[in-house]
ZAMAR-293035 format. One record per residue (C-alpha): residue number from 0; y, x, z. Coordinates in nm, 4 decimals. Layout:
<doses>
+-----+----------+----------+----------+
! seq !        v !        u !        w !
+-----+----------+----------+----------+
! NUM !        Y !        X !        Z !
...
+-----+----------+----------+----------+
</doses>
This chain:
<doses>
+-----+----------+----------+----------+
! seq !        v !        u !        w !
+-----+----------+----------+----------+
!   0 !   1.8463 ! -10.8427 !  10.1380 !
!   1 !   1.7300 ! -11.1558 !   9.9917 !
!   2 !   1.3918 ! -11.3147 !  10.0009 !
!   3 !   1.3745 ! -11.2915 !   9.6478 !
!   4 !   1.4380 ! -10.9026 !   9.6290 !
!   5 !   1.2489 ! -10.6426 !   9.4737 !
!   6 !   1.3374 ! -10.3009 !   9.4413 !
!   7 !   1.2266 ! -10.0482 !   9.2989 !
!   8 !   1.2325 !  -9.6772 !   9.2474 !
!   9 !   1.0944 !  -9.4370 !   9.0274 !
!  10 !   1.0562 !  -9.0303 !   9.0627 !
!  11 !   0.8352 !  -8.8092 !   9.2514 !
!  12 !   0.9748 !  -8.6881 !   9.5640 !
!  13 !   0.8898 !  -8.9447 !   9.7411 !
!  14 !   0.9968 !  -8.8898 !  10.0527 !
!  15 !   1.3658 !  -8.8617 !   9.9871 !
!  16 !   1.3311 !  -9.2173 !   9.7264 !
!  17 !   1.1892 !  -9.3637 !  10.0475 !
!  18 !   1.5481 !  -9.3216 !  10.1745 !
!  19 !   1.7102 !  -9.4157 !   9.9082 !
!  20 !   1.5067 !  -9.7634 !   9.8441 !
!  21 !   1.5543 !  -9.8048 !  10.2585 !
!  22 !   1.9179 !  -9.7434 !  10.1997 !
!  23 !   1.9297 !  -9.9750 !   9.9144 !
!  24 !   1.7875 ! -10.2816 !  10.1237 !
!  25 !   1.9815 ! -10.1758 !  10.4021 !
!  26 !   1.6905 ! -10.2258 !  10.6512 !
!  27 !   1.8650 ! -10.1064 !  10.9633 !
!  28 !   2.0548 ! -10.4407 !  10.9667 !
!  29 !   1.7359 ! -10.5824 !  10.8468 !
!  30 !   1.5698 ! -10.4950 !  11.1951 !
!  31 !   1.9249 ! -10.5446 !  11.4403 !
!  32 !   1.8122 ! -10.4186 !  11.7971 !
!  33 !   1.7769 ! -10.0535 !  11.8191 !
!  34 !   1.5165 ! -10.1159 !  12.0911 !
!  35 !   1.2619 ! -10.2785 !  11.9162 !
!  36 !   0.9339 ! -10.1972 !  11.8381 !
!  37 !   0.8520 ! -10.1169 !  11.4951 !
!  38 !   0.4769 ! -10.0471 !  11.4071 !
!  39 !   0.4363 !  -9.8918 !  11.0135 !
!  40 !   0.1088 ! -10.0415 !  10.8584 !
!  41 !   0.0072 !  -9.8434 !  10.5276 !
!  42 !  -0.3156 !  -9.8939 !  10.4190 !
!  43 !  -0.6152 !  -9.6631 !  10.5081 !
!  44 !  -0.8843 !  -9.8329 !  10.4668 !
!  45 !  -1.1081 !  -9.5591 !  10.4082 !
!  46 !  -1.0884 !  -9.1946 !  10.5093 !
!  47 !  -0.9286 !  -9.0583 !  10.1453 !
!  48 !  -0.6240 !  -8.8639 !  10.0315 !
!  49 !  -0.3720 !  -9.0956 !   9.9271 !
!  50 !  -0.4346 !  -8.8841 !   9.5504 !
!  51 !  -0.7825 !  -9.0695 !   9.5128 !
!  52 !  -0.5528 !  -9.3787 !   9.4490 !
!  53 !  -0.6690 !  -9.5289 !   9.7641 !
!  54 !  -0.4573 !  -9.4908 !  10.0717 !
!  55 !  -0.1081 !  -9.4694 !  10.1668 !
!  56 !   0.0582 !  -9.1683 !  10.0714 !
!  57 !   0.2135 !  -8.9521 !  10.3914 !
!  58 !   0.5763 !  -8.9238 !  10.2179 !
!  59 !   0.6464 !  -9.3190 !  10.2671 !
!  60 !   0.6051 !  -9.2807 !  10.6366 !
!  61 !   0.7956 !  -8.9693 !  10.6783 !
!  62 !   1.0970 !  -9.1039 !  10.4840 !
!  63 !   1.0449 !  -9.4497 !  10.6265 !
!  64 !   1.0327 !  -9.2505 !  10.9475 !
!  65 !   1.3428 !  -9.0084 !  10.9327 !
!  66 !   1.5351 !  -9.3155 !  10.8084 !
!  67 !   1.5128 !  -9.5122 !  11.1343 !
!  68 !   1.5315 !  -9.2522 !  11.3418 !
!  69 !   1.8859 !  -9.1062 !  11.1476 !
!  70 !   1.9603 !  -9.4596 !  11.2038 !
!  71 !   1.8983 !  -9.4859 !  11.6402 !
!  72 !   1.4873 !  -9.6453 !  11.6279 !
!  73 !   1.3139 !  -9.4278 !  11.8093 !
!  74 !   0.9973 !  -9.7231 !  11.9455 !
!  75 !   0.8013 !  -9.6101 !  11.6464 !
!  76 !   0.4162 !  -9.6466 !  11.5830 !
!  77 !   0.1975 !  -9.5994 !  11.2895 !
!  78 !  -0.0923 !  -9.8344 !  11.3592 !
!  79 !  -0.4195 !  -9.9466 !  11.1465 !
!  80 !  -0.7838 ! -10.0444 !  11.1528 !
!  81 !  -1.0239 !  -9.8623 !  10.8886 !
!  82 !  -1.2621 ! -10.0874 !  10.7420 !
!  83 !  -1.6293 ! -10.1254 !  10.8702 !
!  84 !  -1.8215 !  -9.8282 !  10.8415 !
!  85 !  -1.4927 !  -9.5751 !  10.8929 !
!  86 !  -1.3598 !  -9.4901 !  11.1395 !
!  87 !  -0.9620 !  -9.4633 !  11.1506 !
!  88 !  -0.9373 !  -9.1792 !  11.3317 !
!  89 !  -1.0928 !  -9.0105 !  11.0338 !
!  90 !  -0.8776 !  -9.2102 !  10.7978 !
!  91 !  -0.5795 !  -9.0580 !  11.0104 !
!  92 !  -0.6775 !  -8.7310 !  10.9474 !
!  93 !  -0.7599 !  -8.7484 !  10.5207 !
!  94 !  -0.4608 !  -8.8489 !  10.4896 !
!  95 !  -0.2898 !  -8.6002 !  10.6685 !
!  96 !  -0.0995 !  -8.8465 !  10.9064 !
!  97 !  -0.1917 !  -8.6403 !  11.2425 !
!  98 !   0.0867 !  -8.3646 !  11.1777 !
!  99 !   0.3603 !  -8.6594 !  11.0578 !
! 100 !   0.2632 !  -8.8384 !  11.4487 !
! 101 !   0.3188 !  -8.4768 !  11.5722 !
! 102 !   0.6371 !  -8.3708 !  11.3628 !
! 103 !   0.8446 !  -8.7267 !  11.4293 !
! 104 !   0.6543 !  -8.7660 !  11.7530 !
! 105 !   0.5519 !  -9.1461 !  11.6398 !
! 106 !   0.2082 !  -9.2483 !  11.8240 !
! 107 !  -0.1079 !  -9.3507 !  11.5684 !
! 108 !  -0.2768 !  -9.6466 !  11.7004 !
! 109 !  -0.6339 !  -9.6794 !  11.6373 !
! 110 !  -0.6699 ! -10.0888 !  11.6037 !
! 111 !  -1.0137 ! -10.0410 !  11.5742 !
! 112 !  -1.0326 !  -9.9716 !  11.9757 !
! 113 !  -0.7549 ! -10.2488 !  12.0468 !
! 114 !  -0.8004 ! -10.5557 !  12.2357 !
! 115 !  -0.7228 ! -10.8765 !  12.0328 !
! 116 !  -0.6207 ! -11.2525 !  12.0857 !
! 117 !  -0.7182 ! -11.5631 !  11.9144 !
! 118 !  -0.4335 ! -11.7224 !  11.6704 !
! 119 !  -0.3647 ! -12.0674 !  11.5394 !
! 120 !  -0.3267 ! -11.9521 !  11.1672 !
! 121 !  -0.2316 ! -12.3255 !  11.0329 !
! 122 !  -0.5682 ! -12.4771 !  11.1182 !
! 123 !  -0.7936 ! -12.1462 !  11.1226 !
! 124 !  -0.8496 ! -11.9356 !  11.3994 !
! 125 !  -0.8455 ! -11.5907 !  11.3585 !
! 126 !  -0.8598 ! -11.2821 !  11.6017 !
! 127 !  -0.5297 ! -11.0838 !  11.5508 !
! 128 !  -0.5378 ! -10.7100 !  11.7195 !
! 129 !  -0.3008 ! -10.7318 !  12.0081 !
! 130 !  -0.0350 ! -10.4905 !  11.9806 !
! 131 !  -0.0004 ! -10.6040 !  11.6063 !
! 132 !   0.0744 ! -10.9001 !  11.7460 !
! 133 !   0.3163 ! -10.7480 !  11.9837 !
! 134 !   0.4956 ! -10.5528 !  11.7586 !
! 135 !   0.8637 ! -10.6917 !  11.7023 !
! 136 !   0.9130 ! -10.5473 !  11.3926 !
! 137 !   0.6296 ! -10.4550 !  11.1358 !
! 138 !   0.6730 ! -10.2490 !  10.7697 !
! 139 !   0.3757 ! -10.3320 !  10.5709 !
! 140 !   0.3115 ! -10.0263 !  10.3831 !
! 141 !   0.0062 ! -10.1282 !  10.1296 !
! 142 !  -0.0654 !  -9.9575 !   9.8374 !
! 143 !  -0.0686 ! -10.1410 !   9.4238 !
! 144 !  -0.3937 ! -10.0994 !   9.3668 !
! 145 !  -0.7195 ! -10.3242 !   9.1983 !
! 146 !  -0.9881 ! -10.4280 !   9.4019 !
! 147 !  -1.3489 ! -10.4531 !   9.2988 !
! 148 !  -1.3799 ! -10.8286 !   9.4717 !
! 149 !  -1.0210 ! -11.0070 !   9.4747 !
! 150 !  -0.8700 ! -10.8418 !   9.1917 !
! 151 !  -0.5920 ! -10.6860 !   9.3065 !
! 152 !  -0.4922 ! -10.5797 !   9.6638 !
! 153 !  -0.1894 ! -10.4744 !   9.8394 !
! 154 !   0.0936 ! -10.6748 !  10.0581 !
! 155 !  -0.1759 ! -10.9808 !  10.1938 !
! 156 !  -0.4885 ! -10.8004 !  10.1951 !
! 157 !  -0.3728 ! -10.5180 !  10.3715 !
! 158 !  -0.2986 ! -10.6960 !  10.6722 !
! 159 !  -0.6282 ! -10.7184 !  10.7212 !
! 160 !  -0.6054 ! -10.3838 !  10.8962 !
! 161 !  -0.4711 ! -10.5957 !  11.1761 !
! 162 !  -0.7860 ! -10.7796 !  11.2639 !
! 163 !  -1.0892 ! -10.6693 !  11.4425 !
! 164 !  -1.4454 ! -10.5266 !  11.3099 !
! 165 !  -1.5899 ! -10.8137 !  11.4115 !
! 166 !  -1.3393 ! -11.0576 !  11.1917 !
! 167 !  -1.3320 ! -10.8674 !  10.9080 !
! 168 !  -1.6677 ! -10.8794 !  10.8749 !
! 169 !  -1.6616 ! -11.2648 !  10.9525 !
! 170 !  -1.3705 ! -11.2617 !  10.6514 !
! 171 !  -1.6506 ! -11.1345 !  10.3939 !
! 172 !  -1.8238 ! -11.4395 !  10.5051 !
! 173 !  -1.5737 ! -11.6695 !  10.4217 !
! 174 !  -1.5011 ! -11.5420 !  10.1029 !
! 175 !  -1.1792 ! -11.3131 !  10.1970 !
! 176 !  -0.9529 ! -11.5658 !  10.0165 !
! 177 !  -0.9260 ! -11.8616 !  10.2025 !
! 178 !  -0.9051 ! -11.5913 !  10.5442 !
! 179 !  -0.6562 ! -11.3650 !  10.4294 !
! 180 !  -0.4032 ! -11.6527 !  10.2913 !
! 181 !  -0.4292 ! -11.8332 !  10.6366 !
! 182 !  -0.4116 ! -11.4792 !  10.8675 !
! 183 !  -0.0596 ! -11.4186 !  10.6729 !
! 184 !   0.0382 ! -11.7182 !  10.8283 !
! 185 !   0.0354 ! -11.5106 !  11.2187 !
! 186 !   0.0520 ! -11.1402 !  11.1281 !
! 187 !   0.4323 ! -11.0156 !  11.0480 !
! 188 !   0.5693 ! -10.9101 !  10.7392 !
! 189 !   0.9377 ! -10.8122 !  10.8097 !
! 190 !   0.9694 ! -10.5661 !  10.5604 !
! 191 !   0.7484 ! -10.4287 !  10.2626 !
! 192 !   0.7077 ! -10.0908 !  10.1076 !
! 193 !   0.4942 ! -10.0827 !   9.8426 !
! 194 !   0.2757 !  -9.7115 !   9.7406 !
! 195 !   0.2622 !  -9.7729 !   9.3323 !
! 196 !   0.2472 !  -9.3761 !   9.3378 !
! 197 !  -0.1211 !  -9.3586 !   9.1843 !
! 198 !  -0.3258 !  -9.6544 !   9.3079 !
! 199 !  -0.6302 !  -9.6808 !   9.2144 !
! 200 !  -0.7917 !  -9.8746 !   8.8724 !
! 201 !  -0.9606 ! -10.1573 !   9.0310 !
! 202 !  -1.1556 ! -10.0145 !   9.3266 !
! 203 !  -1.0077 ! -10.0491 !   9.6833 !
! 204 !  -1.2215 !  -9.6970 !   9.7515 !
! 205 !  -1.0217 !  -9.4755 !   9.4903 !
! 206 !  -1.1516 !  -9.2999 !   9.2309 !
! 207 !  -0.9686 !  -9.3778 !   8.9454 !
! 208 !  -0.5852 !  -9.3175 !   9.0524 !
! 209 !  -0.3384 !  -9.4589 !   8.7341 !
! 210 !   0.0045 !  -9.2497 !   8.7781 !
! 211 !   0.2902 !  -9.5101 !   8.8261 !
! 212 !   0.5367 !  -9.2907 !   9.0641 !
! 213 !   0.7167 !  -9.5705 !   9.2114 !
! 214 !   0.7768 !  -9.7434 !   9.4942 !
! 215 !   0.8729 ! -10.0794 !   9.5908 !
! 216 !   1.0525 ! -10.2877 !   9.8412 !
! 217 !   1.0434 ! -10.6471 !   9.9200 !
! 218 !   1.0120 ! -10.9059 !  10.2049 !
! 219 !   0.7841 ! -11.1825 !  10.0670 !
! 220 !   0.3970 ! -11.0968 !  10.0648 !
! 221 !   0.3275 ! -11.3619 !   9.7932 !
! 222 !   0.5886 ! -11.2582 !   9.5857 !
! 223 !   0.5239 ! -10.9055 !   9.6007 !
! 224 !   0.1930 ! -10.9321 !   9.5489 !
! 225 !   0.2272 ! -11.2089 !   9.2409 !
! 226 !   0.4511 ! -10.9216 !   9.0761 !
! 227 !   0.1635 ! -10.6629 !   9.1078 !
! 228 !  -0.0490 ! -10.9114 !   8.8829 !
! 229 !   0.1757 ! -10.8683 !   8.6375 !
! 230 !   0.1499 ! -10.5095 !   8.7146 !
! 231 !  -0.2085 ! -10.5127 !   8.6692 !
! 232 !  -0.2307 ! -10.7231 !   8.4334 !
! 233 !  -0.3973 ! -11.0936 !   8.6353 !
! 234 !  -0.2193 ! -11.3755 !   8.6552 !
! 235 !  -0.1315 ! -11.5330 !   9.0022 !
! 236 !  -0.4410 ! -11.7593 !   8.9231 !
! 237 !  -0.6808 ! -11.4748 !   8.9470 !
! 238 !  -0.6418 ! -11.3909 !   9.2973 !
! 239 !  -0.6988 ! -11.7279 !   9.4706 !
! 240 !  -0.5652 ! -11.6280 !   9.8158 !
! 241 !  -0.2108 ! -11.5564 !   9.6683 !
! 242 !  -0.1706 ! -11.9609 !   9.5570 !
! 243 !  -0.3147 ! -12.0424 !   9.9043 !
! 244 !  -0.0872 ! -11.8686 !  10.1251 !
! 245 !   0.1975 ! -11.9897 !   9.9150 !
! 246 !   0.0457 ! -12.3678 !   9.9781 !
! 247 !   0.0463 ! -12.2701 !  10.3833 !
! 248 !   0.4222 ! -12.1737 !  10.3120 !
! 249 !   0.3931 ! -11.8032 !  10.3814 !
! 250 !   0.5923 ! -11.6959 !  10.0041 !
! 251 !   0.7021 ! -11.8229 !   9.6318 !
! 252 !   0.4489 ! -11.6724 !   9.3697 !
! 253 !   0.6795 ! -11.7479 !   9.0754 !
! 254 !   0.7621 ! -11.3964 !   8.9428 !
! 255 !   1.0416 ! -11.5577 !   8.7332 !
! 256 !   1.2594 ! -11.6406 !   9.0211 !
! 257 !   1.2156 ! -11.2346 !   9.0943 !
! 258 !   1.4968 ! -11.0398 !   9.1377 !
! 259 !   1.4220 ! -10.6871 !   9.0068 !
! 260 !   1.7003 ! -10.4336 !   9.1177 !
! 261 !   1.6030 ! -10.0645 !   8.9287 !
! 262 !   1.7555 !  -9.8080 !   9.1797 !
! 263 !   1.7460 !  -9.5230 !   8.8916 !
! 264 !   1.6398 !  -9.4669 !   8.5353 !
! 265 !   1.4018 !  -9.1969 !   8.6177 !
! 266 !   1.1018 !  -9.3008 !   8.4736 !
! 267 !   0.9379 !  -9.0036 !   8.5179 !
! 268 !   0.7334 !  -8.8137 !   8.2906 !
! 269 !   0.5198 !  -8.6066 !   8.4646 !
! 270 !   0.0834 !  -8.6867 !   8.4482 !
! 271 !  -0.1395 !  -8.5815 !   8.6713 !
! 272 !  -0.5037 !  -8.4863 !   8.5711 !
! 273 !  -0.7155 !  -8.7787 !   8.4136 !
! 274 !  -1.0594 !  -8.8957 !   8.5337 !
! 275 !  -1.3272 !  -8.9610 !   8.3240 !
! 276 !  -1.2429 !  -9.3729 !   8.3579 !
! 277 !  -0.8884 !  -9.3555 !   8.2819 !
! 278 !  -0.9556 !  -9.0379 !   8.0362 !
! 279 !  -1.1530 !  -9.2949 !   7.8280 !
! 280 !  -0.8630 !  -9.5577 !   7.8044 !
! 281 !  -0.6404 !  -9.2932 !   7.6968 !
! 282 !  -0.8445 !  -9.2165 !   7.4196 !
! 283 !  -0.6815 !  -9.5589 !   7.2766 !
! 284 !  -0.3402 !  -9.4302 !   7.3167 !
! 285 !  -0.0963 !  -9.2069 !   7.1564 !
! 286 !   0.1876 !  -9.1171 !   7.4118 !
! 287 !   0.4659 !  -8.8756 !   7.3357 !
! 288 !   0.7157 !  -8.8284 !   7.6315 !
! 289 !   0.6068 !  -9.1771 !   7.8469 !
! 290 !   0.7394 !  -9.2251 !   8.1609 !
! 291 !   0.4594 !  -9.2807 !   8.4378 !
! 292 !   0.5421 !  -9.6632 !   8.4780 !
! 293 !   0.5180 !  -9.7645 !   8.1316 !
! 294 !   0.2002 !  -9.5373 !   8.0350 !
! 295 !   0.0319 !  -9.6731 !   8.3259 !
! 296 !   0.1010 ! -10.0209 !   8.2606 !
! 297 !  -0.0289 ! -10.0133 !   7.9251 !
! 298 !  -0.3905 !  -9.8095 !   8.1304 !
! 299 !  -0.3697 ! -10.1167 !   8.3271 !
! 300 !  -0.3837 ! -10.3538 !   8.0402 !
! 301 !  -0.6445 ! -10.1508 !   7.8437 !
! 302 !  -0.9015 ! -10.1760 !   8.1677 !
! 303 !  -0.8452 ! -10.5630 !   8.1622 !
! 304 !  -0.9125 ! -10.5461 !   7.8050 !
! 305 !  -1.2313 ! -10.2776 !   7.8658 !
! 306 !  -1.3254 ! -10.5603 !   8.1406 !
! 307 !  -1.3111 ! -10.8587 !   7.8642 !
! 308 !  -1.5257 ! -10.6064 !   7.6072 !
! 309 !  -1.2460 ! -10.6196 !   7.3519 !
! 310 !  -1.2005 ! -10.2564 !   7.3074 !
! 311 !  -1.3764 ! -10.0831 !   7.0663 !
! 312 !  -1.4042 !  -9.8119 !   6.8276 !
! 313 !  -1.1684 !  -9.7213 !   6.5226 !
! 314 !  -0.8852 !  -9.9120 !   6.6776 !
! 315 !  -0.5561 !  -9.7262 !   6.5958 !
! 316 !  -0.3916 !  -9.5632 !   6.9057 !
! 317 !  -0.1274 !  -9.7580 !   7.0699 !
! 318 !   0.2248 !  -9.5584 !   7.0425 !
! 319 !   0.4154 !  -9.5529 !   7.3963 !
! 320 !   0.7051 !  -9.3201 !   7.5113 !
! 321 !   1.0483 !  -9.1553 !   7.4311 !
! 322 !   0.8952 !  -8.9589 !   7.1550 !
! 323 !   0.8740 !  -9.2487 !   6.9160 !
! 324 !   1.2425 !  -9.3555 !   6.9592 !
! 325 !   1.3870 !  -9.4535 !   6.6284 !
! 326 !   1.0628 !  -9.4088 !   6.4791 !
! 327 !   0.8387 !  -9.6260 !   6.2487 !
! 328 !   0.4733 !  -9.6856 !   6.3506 !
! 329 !   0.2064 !  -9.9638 !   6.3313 !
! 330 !   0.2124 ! -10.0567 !   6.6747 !
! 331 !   0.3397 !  -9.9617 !   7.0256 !
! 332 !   0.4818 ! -10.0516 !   7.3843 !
! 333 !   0.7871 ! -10.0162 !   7.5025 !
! 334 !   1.1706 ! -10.0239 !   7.3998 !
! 335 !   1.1133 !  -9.6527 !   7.2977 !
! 336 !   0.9249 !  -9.8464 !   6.9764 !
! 337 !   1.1656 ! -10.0714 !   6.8789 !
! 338 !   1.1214 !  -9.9628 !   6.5105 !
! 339 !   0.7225 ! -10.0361 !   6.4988 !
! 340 !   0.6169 ! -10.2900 !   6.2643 !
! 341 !   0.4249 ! -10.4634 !   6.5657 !
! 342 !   0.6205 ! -10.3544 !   6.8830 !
! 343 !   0.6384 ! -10.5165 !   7.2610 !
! 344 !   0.9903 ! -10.4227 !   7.4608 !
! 345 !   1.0179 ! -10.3536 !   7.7875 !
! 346 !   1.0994 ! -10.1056 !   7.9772 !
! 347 !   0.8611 ! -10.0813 !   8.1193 !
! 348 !   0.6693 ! -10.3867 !   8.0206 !
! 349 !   0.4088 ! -10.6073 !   8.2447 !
! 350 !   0.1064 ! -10.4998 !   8.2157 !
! 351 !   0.0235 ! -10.8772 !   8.1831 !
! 352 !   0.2529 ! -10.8732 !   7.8820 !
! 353 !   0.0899 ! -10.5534 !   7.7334 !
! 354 !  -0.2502 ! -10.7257 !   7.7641 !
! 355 !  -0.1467 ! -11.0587 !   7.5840 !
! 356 !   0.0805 ! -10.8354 !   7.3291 !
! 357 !  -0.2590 ! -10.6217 !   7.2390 !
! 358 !  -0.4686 ! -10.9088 !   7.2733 !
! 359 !  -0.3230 ! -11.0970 !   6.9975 !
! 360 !  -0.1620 ! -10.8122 !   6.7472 !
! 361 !  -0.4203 ! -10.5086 !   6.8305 !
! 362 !  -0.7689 ! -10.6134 !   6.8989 !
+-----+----------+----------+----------+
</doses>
């Protein structure tokens, strides 16, 4: 797998396109040694089911799991730290991790009770939890989501769960960006698996879950995280702390160098329920038969334009799925409306590209 790789996979048993998308990247030879020891990281910041759009859904680790152990790893942990004021243990349990540790008998490690150690982090010092830090061989499992303070978070930000109490809450201090580009230069990031199942709008707490049904793999933080701007619809220049950990040499951030390998066409067209938020940006839509990806690109690029105050009433509805193939319209997303008078392709498209698209031909 190259540097520059990014796979991805759409459907919604997600377990089994785990496999696949670990498969795919051929991660066994990624990680050699059958003896090392490889700690999964997802992201439970706060103690939510993974359908709030907030924390790492249980089906990435039991695929991620069942792969390396079908393939001889058996020195398997799943370790975090919850953020101040919740406690991981609790996190554990919402998110029904507790009977995955049990089933694949992989220990959970509370980081939140672990010793840590000082780091160099290219001119900062920062306290890194200690068996992060002594893990050979770490899968950052983050989930695409928006965050209330930085934008967006997921691959950088989510190591954060490798630091102490005490230094996140000296990170807030500092302004998170500066920290969190500098602690990517210590903490590991062998491999990445991305949760784009149903992150969240633009709260790191859930709340808001936008169905996407995919799931990604890379290996560079920056880059991965630079593609879910587009995904979200930011530019790289949005969320400082991505430019600054490229500067400190920890990724590339230029999406254009991306190599995007689609492991199936399913799109998948299934919705779950809307809430209120994302109910309200699909009043400004008019999907028939959209796949999850697109339609929740194009909810990703109406909050940005909710955010800017450019939405407003008596707008007509923007066209998006396989219903409107070889159909005329006034204006849609997608390849599916190719035959619009005012139509963006992709397939799906950026949510960055839906936002400028709308921005200058909708609005």
């Amino acid at each position: 797998m190259n540097k520059n790789d990014i796979y991805l996979i759409h459907g919604m048993n997600y377990k089994e396109m785990t496999k696949v998308l670990l498969t795919a990247a051929n991660l066994e030879a990624e990680i050699g040694d059958k003896k090392r020891s490889i700690a999964l990281k997802p992201n439970l910041a706060v103690s939510k089911s993974p359908d709030s759009g907030a924390t790492t859904h249980g089906e990435l680790l039991a695929g991620t799991i069942e792969y390396l152990q079908e393939h001889d790893f058996f020195n398997i942990s799943i370790m975090e730290g919850s953020w101040v004021g919740d406690r991981t243990s609790a996190a554990f349990r919402a998110a029904g991790y507790i009977p995955i540790s049990e089933r694949y008998n992989v220990p959970l490690i509370d980081l939140q009770k672990d010793s840590s150690q000082v780091c160099d982090a290219k001119g900062m010092d920062i306290r890194v939890c200690s068996q992060a830090l002594n893990a050979d061989y770490i899968i950052n499992m983050p989930v695409l989501k928006g965050h209330c303070q930085t934008a967006i978070t997921c691959a950088l930000k989510n190591n954060k769960g490798l630091i102490p109490n005490s230094e996140k809450r000296r990170f807030h201090t500092m302004g998170l960006h500066r920290p969190i580009a500098h602690l990517n230069t210590v903490v590991r990031n062998d491999f990445i698996l991305v949760d784009n199942i149903c992150g969240d709008l633009d709260f790191e707490e859930g709340g808001n879950p936008v169905s996407m049904n995919r799931i990604l793999g890379c290996k560079d933080p920056v880059l991965c995280d630079a593609f879910v701007c587009d995904c979200l619809g930011y530019t790289v220049d949005d969320v400082r702390y991505i430019r600054l950990a490229e500067e400190l040499g920890v990724g590339m951030a230029d999406t254009s160098k991306a190599n995007l390998i689609f492991l199936n066409e399913d799109r998948c067209l299934a919705h779950p329920p809307l809430t209120r938020r994302v109910r309200a940006l699909s009043d400004y839509t008019a999907p028939k038969d959209a796949c999850s990806a697109c339609y929740g690109s194009l909810i990703h690029a109406l909050n940005r334009l909710y955010e800017e105050g450019k939405l407003k009433k008596g707008l007509s509805p923007v066209c998006i799925g396989q219903g409107y193939r070889n159909q005329n319209g006034n204006i849609g997303v997608g390849t599916c409306t190719a035959c619009f008078e005012h139509s963006l392709s992709g397939c799906p498209p950026k949510a960055v590209e839906i936002l400028r698209f709308l921005d200058e031909e909708w609005v």
